[in-house]
N, C-alpha and C positions, 0 to 999 in steps of 0.2 A: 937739294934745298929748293923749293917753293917760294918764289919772289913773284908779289904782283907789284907791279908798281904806276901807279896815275900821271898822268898829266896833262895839261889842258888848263887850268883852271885864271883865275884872276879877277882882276876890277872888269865889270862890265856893268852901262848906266841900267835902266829899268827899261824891259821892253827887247834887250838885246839879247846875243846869241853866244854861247861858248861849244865845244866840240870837247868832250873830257873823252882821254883815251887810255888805256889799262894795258899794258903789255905784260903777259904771264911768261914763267920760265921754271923748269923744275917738275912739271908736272905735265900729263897728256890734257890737254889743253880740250879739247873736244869730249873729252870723257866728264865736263863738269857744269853743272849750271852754273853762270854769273850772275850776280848782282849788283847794283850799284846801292848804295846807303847814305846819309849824311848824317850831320850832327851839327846844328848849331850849339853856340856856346848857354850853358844850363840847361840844356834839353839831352834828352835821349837822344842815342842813335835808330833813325826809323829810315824804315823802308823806302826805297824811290822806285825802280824799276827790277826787274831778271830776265832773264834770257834761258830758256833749255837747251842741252848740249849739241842737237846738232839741227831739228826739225825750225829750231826757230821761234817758238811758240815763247810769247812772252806776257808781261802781265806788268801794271802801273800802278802804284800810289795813288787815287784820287786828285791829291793836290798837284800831280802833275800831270795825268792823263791827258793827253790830246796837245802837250806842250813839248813836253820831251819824249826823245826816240832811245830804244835801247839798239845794238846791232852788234854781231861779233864778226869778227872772219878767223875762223880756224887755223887757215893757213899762216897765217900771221901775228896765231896765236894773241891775241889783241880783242878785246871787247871796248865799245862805244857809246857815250851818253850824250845826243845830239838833247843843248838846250835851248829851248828858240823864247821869248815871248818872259825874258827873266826878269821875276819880281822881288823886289826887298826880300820877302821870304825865305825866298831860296839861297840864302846868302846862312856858308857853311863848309864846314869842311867832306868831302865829299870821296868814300873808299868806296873803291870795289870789292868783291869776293867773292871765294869759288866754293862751291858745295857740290863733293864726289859723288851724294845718295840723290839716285831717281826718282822723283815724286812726281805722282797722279799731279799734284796742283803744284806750281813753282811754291816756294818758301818766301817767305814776307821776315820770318825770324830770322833776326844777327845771329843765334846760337846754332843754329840749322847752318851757317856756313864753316868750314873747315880752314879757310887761309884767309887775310887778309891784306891790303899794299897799308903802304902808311899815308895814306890820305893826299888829297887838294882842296886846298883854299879858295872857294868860290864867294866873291863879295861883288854883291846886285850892289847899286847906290839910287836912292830914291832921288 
């Protein structure tokens, strides 16, 4: 059984830092690219960051490029969303996920992933 599960999340003011972390179990962990995704409340779930299974190669949202870091470590089965410079916007809930298929270009699409954790509550305050 495939459990990702997040954590990290909470109140932080604007401008601050949180570390969200994802421990996987159930599955070979290196064999999947991760992603991170949000969903504020009445919006879609859109893309934030991914990570490729083992080279590292990774790709950002726009709206958070050059602010947030993705990072995994295999060994510990665990993938990472360093958020530094957090604004009102970014305030949402915030799942990772793993997708088995190998792609030329990481995926940006929520359907493109295979498992999902059940989310963190990230809430910036202006």
């Amino acid at each position: 059984q495939v459990q990702l599960v997040e954590s990290g999340g909470g109140l932080v003011q604007t401008g601050g830092s949180l570390r969200l972390s994802c421990a996987a179990s159930g599955l070979t962990f290196s064999s999947y690219t991760m992603g991170w995704f949000r969903q504020a409340p009445g919006k879609e779930r859109e893309f934030v960051a991914a990570i490729s299974r083992s080279f590292g190669s990774t790709y950002y949202a726009d709206s958070v490029r050059g602010r947030f870091t993705i990072s995994r470590d295999n060994a510990k089965n665990t993938v990472y969303l360093q958020m530094n410079s957090l604004k009102y916007e970014d305030t949402a809930v915030y799942y990772c996920a793993a997708e088995r298929l190998t792609r030329v270009l990481l995926s940006t699409k929520p359907n493109d992933y295979d498992y999902w954790g059940q989310g963190t509550q990230v809430t910036v305050s202006s």
